[in-house]
N, C-alpha and C positions, 0 to 999 in steps of 0.2 A: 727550405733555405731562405733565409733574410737578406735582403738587399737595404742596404741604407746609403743615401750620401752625406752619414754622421754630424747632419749641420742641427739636427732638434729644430722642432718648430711649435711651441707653445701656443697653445689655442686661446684666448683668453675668453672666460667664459663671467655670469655673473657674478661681480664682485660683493662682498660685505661693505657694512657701511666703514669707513674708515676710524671711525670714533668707536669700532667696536673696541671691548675692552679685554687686552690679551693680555693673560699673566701666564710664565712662563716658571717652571721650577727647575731651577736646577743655573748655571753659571758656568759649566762647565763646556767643552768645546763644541756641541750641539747647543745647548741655550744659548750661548753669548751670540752663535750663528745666526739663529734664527731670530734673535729677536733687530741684529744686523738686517736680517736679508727683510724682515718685515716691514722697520718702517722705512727702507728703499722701495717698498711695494705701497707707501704711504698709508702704511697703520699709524694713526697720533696715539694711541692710547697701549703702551706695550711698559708691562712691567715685565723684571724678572726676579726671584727670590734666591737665594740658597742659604743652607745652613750654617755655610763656614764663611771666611775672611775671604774675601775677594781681592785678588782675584786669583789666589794661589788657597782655593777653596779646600784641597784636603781630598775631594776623589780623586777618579781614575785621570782626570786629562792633568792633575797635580805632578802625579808621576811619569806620564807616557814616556817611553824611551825616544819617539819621535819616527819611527820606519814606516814611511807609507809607500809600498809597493801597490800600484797599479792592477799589474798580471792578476786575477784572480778567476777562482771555477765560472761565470758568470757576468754576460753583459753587463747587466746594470749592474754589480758591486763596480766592476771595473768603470764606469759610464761615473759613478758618484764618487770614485777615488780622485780622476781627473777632474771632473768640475772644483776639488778640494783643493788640489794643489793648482789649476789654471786662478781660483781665487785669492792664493796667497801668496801667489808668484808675485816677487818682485816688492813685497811689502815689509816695513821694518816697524819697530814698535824702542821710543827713547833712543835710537840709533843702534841700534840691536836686529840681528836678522832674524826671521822669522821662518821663511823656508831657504834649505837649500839643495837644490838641484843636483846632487853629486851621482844620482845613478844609485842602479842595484848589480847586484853582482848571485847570482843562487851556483853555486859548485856541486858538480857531479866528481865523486869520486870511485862510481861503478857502472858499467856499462847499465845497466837496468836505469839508473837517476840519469844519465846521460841520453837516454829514449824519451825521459821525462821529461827533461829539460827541453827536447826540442818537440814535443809535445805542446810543454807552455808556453815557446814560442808560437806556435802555432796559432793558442791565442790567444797570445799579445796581438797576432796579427789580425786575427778577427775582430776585436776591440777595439783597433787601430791606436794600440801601444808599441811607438818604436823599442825594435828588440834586434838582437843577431846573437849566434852562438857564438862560442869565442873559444880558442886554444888553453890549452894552460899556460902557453908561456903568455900569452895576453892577458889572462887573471894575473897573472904576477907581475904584470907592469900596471895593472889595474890599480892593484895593490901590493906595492913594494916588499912588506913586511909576512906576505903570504909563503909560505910554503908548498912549492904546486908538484912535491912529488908524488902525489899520490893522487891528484887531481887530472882529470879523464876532458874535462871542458867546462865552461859555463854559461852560464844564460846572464847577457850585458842589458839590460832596461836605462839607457841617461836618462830617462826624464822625469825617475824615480826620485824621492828626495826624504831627507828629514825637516821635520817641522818639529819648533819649540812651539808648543801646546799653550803653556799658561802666557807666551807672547803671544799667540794666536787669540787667543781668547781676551786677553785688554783688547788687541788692535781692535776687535771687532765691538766688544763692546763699547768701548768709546766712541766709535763709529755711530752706533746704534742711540747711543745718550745724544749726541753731537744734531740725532733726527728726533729726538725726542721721548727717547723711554727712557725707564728709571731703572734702576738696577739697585736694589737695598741687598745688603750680606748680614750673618747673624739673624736668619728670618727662618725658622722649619715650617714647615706646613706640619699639621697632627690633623686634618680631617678636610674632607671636602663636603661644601652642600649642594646638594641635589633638589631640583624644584619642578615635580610636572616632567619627569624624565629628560630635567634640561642642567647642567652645570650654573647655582651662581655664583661659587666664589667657593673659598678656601678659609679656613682656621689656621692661624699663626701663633705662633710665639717668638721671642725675644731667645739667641743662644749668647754664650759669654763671650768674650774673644779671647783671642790665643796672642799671649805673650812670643814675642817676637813674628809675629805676620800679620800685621798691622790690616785693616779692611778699609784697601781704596775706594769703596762705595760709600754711597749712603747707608743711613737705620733704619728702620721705620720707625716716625713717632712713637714715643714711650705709650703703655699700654693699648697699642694697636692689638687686637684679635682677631679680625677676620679684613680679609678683603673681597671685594665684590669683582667679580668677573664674569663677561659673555661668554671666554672661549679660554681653556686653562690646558696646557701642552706640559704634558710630564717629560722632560729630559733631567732627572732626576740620577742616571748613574745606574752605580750599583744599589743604590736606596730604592729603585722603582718596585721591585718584589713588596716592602714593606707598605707603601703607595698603594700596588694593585690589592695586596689585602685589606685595604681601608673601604677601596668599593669594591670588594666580595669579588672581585679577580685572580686565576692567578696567571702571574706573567711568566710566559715560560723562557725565564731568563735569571741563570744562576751567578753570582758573581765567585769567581776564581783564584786564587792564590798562583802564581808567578813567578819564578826565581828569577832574581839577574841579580849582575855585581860588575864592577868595574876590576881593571887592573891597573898593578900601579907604571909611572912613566915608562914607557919604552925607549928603547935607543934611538930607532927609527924611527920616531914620530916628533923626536927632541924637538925644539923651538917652536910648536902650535900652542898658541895662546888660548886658554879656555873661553876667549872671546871669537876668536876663528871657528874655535870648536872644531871643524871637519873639514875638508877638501875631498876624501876617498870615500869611495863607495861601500855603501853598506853591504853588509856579507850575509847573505844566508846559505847554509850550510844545514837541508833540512832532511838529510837522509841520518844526521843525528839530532835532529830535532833542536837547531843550533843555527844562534845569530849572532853577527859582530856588524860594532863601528867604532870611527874614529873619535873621539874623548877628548881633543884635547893632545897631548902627549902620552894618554893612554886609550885604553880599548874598555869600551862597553860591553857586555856580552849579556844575553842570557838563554834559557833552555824551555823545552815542553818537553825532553823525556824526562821525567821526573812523575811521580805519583800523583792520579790529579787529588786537586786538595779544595774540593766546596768551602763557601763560608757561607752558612746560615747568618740572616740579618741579628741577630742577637750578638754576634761573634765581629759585628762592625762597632768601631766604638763612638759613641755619643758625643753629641758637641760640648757636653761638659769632660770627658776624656780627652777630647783634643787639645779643649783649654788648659786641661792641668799635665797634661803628658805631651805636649805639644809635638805629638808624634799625629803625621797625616792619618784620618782613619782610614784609607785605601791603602797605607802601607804595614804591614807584619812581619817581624823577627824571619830574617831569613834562616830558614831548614838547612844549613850545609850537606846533608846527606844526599838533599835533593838535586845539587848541583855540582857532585864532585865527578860525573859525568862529564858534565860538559865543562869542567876546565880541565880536564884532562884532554878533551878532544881541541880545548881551546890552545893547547899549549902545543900539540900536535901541528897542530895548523898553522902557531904562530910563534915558531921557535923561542923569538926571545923571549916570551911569558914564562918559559920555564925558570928565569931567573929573577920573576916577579911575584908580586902575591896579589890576591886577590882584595879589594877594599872595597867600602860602600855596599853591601851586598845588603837586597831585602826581599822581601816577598809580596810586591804589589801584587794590588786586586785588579780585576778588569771582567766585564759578564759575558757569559758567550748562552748561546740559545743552540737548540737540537740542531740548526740548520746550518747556525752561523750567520745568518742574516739580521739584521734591525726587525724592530718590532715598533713601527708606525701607522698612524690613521685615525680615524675617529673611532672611541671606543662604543661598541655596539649596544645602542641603548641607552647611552647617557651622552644627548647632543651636546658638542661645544668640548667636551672634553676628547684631547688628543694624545695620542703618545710621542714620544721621539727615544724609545729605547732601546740600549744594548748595542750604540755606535759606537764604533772605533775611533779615533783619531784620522787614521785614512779615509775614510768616510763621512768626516762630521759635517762639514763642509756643505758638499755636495747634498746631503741627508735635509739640512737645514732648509736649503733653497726647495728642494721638493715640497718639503711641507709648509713654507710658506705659501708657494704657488696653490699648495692643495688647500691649505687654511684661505687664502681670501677669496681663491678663484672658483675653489669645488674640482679642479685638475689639478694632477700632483706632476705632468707636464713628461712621464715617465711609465714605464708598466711597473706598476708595482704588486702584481701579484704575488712575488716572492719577499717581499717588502712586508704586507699587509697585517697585520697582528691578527686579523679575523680567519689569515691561514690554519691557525689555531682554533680547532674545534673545544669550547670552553669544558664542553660536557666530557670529555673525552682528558681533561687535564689535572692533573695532580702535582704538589710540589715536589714527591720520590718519582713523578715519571719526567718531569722539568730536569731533575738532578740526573738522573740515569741516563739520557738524550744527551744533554750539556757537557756532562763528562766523556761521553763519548768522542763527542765532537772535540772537546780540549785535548784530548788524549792522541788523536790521531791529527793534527790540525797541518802538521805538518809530512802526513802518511802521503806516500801516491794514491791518487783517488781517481779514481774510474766512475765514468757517468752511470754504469749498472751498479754503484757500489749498492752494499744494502747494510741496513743495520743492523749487528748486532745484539740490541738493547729493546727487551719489553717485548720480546719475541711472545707470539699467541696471546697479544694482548687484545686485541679486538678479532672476533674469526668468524663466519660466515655458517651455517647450518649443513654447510657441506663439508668443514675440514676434515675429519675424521675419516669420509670417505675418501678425500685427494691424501691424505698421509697415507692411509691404507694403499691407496695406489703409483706410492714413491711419488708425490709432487714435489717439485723444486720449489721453495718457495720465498717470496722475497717480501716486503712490506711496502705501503701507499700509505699518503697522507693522513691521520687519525690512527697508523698502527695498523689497519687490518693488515689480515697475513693474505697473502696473495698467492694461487699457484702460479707460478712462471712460466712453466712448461711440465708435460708429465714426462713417467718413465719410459724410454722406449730402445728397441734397437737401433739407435740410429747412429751407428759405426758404418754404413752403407751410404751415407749422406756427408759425412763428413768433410768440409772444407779445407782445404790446408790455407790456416791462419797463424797469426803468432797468437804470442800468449793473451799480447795485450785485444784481440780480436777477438781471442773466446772466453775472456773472461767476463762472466754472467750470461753467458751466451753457450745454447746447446744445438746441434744439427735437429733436435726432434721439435723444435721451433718451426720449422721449414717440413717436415714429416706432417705435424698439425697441419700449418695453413693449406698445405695443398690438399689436405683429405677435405678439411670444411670446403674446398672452393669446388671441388670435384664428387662431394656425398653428402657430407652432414659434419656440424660440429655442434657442442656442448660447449659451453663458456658459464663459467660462476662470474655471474654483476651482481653479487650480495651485496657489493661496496659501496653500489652507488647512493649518490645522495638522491633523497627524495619527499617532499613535502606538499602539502596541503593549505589552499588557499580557500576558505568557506565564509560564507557571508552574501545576503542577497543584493550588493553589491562588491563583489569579488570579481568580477568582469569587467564593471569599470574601473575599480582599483588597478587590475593588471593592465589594463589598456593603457593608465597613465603612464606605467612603471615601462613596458616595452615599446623598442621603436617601430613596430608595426603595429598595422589595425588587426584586433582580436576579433574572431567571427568564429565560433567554433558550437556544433550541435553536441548535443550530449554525446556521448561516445567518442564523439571526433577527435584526432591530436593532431598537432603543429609545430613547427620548430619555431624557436622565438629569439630573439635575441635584446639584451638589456644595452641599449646607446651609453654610454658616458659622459662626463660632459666636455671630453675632449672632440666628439662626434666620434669614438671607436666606441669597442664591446666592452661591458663592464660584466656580461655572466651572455652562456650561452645554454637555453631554458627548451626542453620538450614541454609542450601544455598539452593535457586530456583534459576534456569537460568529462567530470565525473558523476555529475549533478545539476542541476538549472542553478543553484547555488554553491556549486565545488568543483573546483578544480586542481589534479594532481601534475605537479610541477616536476618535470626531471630536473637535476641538476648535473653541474658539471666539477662543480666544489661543495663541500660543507658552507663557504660561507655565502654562497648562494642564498640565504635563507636570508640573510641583511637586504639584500639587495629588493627579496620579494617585502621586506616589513619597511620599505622605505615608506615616507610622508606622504600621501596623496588625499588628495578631495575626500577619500571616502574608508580610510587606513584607519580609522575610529571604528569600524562597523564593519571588519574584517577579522577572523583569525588564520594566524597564519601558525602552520604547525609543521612539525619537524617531524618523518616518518618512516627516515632513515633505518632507524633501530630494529622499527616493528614491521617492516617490512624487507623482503628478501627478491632476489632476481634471478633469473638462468637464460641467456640469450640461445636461440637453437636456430643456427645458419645453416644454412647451403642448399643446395638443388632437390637434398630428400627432408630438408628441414617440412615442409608442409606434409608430406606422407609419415613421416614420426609424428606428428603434432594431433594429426588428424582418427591416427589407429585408436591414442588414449583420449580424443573429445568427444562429447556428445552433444550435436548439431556443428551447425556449418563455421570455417573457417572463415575471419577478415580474407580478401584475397592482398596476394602477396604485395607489399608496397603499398597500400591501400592507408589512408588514413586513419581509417575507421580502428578503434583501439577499445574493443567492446569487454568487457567480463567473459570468458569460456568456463565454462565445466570441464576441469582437466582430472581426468578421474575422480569425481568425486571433490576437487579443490577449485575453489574459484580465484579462477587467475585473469588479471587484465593482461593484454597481449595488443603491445605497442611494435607499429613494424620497428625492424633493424635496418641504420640505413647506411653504418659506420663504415662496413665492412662490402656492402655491394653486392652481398652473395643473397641475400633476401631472407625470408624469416623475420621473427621477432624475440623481440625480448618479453620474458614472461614476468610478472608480478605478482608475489601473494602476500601472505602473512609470513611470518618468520617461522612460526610452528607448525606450517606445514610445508616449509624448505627442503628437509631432509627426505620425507615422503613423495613429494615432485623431482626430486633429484634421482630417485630410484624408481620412479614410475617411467622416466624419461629411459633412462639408462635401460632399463628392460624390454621396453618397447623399440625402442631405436636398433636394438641390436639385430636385428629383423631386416634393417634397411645399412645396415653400414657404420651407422652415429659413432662419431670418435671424439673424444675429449679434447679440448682446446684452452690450451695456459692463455696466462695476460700477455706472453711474449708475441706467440701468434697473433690472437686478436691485433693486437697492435699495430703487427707489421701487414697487415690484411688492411688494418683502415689504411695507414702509408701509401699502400698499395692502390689503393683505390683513388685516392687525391684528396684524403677528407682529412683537413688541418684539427689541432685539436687546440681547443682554447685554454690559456694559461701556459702552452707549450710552443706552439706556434704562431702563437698572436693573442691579444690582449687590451685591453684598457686604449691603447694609445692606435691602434689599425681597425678601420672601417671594413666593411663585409667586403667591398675590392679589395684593398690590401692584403686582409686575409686569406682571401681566393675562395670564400664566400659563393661569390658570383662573379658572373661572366659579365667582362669588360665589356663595354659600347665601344664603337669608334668616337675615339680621340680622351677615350674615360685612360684614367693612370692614377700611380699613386698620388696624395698629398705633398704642396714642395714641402721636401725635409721628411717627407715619410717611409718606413720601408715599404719593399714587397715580397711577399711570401710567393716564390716560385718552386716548380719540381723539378729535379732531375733525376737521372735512369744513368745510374753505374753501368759502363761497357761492360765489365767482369766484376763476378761474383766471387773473385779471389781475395779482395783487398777489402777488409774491412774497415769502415768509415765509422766515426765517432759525432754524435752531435759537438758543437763546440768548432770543432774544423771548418779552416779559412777556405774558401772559393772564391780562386782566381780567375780573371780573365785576361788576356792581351797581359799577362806578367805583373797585374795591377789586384789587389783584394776588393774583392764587390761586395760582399757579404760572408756568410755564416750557416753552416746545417743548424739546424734546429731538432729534428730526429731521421735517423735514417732505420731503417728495416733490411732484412738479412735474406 
């Protein structure tokens, strides 16, 4: 569980020089942001470019409809919605408003979306987003023009609001010029240069302008070509894919087609001036995949059940299209087919529509990623160059400020593990698995979604030396970060264990979860770690390369391993690392992410005269716990066992295969994790299994495992803490008298369920004294 007193505390760490030279692509509601938020962080030297008229540039923040709800699956999207609108709060652009405040309204019209709904109260409440359920007869005073006969309740958020985008974006850029950046339109970037694995600058060209939208910027001087830059931030849009193919990237972020359309005046809404625009709350309605606002004297609406529809970048049209068709390239010919769905449910919902027609209708673009998250940070390998892509409007804001703090300071002032572009394993990326992810995620964006949900999409795309055998043995299985297929839990009788939960408690969730753990804790278990990451640091200085890189002192004999942990430069955890000396000059690094591996190739004294290698692929794992785990281990070794718990993480002869054999500490039951090559995984897998059967050995899903480390009190990183909590806050280690958390920091504490009747979900608020303190972060069954 997390405990916060939600106040943020920003570390400030070393800054860059301020004359560094930051050019920014892109003009749209993350650029204009960022290059705002930067020189109030006192960067002098901040350009920003785009390809179109400024400042009604032609992408996505051109058309946004303006919906920025708060409520979302996750802290930090939720954490970056609100810094977006506590930024624009109360700001206006020419006397025109910018944001307003009118509230969200989401309608349940079946008791199932009605459990939801107070579900996402739930947390709003963890997020510390005011919220309360609400009747229907209070939707319908909410919103006069509504229909609530078929409406069950709703979920009320005020301090939700709409924001005009292309007023956001002057306010801030004029801001930003008013501190000293430039801001030129009519500018594409076509190539970036790279020097010594460092960013210095960008290839331009001249685009035409577009008759009737005039560009309130500057040009760049006529035959400009290239500009020179220290540090160059893609917020680019839906153009970033074409971007990340320039430096042999790809960015797993597809841009998407959109229906919406307005309706024409309502009776009920007569006398709102298009200048008022709004007073009522915006409607979401997403058990049809369905949203409304107020317009004006009419209703805006639009849909995600509809077909999803990719746009390959060749299918965006060029700045010479926009000039002579002076049609937005983020906008396309609205599909009618696609939308006659939701005005049929709009007309439902909003009686007098049926006496309206629908007008204005298009098919804006906007990009969504497998996860739904942004795709920020420094690109791995090319210093200086940063991302800011794939943000919402809801989040642009908030996005922007992080990655200033992250560009001058080296802290992004947040966890941004879920954030991070390098969550994206490259090796593992393709544009058809970008699009198959992406479209997933658009497809159901508005589906009820469960913390065990699983995808889908690219099933047995990555799989372990063992699948074959866990499908042979009816495994459940679900997918992890990079696609591997994972078993969950295996087949069992376990109708004798069975809980009485609802639906929403056992969904991804099996009684033979709890069958597993207690046989590992009580005989033996088998567990597949095919998945984990794991790399190679070699070089006869590779010791003191890692030494620089970790916050503790490295002392390790060959054979020896250690738990390590990588500081940030907020003083939390940025990777949490098992080290073996493998060698007087090699050492094998456990990981806890793929992108672990940036963290081991960071810059140090002696990072020339190191390779650092990635060994995930070619090697394979099987953890074997519990009280018979040494008498299995021992039947198929030849010579003596590390003893249990023991450091020492020597090579065994396990039949015939040479495995290193790292203790197991996750879980508390003892044993180790085994290590070989990958091609002889399947042979260790069935040497184990045969041997074991002698003593008891039962197979062990990722669900068990799991709930065994839970169990034990061992937090997991990325999940339970992160970048921004020190080894106390994370529960690391054991307080001193008078030690606590950081001001403004959480704390990661346990708690122990009275009853195992009631299923608890990560996400869920924890109260005390009637007041919310905090958040679970994972619980176990």
């Amino acid at each position: 569980m997390d405990v916060s007193d939600r106040k943020g505390d920003n570390v400030a760490t070393a800054r860059i020089d301020p004359d560094t030279r930051i050019l920014i692509i892109g003009a749209g509601v993350v650029g204009a942001a960022l290059a705002d938020d930067l020189t109030r962080q006192g960067m002098k030297s901040v350009t920003v470019v785009d390809q179109g008229p400024l400042y009604r540039t032609g992408g996505s923040s051109s058309h946004a409809p303006g919906f920025a709800f708060q409520t979302t699956g996750t802290a930090v999207m939720s954490e970056l919605a609100r810094r977006t609108l506590d930024k624009l709060d109360g700001l206006s652009w020419d006397g025109e408003w910018i944001l307003k405040r009118v509230g969200g309204l989401e309608l349940a019209c079946d008791g199932e979306r009605l459990e939801y709904l107070h579900r996402r109260q739930n947390l709003a409440q963890s997020w510390g987003v005011p919220s309360r359920i609400v009747s229907p007869e209070e939707c319908g005073k909410l919103f006069p023009a509504l229909d609530t006969s078929s409406v069950l309740g709703g979920l009320h958020t005020p301090s939700d609001g709409v924001v005009k985008a292309v007023r956001a974006v002057e306010w801030q850029a004029r801001r930003a010029i008013e501190n000293g950046a430039r801001f030129y339109g009519h500018t594409q970037v076509t190539g970036f240069r790279i020097e010594a694995g460092r960013v210095s600058g960008v290839d331009v060209r001249a685009t035409p302008p577009v008759p009737g939208n005039p560009c309130k910027g500057e040009r760049l001087p006529e035959g400009t070509s290239f500009l020179e830059a220290d540090v160059v931030v893609v917020c680019a849009g839906l153009w970033g894919p074409s971007l990340g193919r320039m430096l042999g990237l790809e960015l797993p972020m597809v841009p998407m087609e959109h229906c919406s359309s307005s309706t024409s005046a309502l009776p009920s809404l007569s006398g709102f001036s298009e200048r008022e625009e709004i007073a009522l709350p915006m409607v979401r309605h997403q058990a049809t995949g369905s949203y409304f606002r107020q317009y004006g004297e009419r209703l805006l609406w639009g849909s995600y059940e509809h077909r999803v529809i990719p746009v390959d970048q060749s299918e965006i049209a060029s700045p010479e299209d926009f000039s002579s068709t002076r049609t937005e390239p983020a906008i396309h010919p609205l599909t009618w087919n696609d939308l006659k769905d939701g005005w049929t449910e709009l007309k439902r919902l909003f009686p007098e529509a049926n006496n309206c027609e629908p007008e204005d209708g298009y098919n804006g673009i906007f990009s969504f990623t497998p996860d739904g998250n942004p795709l920020l940070g420094e690109v791995p390998g090319i210093r200086g160059l940063w991302l800011g892509e794939s943000v919402w409007l809801t989040q642009s804001a908030g996005v922007a400020g992080v990655l200033a703090e992250w560009i001058v300071t080296g802290d992004p002032g947040i966890d941004t593990t879920t954030l991070d572009f390098r969550r994206f394993d490259q090796a593992h990326l393709t544009r058809s698995a970008s699009i198959a992810r992406a479209s997933e995620n658009y497809d159901e964006v508005y589906d009820i979604h469960h913390p065990r949900w699983q995808t889908k999409q690219l099933r047995k795309f990555a799989t372990t030396p063992f699948y074959l055998r866990q499908e042979a043995l009816k495994a459940e299985f679900g997918t992890s970060q990079g696609g591997w297929e994972r078993p969950l839990w295996y087949a069992s009788d376990a109708k004798r264990l069975h809980a009485e939960r609802d639906a929403w408690g056992t969904y991804g969730w099996s009684p033979a979860i709890s069958i597993e753990a207690r046989h590992a804790l009580h005989v033996a278990g088998l567990v597949d770690r095919g998945a984990t990451s794991i790399f190679e640091v070699r070089g006869d200085n590779a010791g003191r390369h890692l030494q620089e890189i970790l916050s503790s002192p490295l002392s390790l004999q060959v054979d020896d391993s250690a738990p390590a942990l990588v500081e940030s430069p907020s003083g939390g955890i940025a990777a949490e690392l098992t080290l073996v000396r493998a060698a007087q000059d090699s050492y094998l690094v456990i990981g806890s992410t793929p992108e672990d591996i940036w963290q081991l190739r960071r810059e140090s004294r002696h990072s020339t005269t190191v390779t650092v290698s990635d060994l995930s692929s070619s090697t394979t794992a099987l953890a074997l716990i519990g009280p018979e785990a040494a008498a299995v281990l021992r039947s198929v070794t030849h010579g003596a066992l590390p003893p249990t718990g023991s450091p020492l993480a020597p090579i065994l002869d396990v039949g015939g295969v040479p495995v290193r054999a790292v203790a197991e500490s996750l879980t508390g039951l003892g044993g180790w994790t085994l290590y070989s090559a990958t091609e002889h995984g399947l042979y260790l897998w069935d040497l184990l299994l045969e041997a074991g059967a002698r003593h008891g050995l039962g197979l062990v899903g990722d669900e068990a495992f799991t709930a065994l480390r839970i169990a034990n009190g061992v937090p997991a990183f990325g999940i339970e803490y992160g970048p921004q909590d020190n080894a106390l806050e994370a529960g690391l280690v054991e307080a001193r008298a008078g030690q606590g958390p950081r001001p403004g920091h959480r704390l990661l504490v346990r708690l122990r369920m009275s009853s195992d009747r009631h299923a608890i979900i990560s996400g869920e608020p924890v109260s005390l004294d009637g007041s919310v303190v905090g958040y679970l972060t994972s619980t176990c069954c």
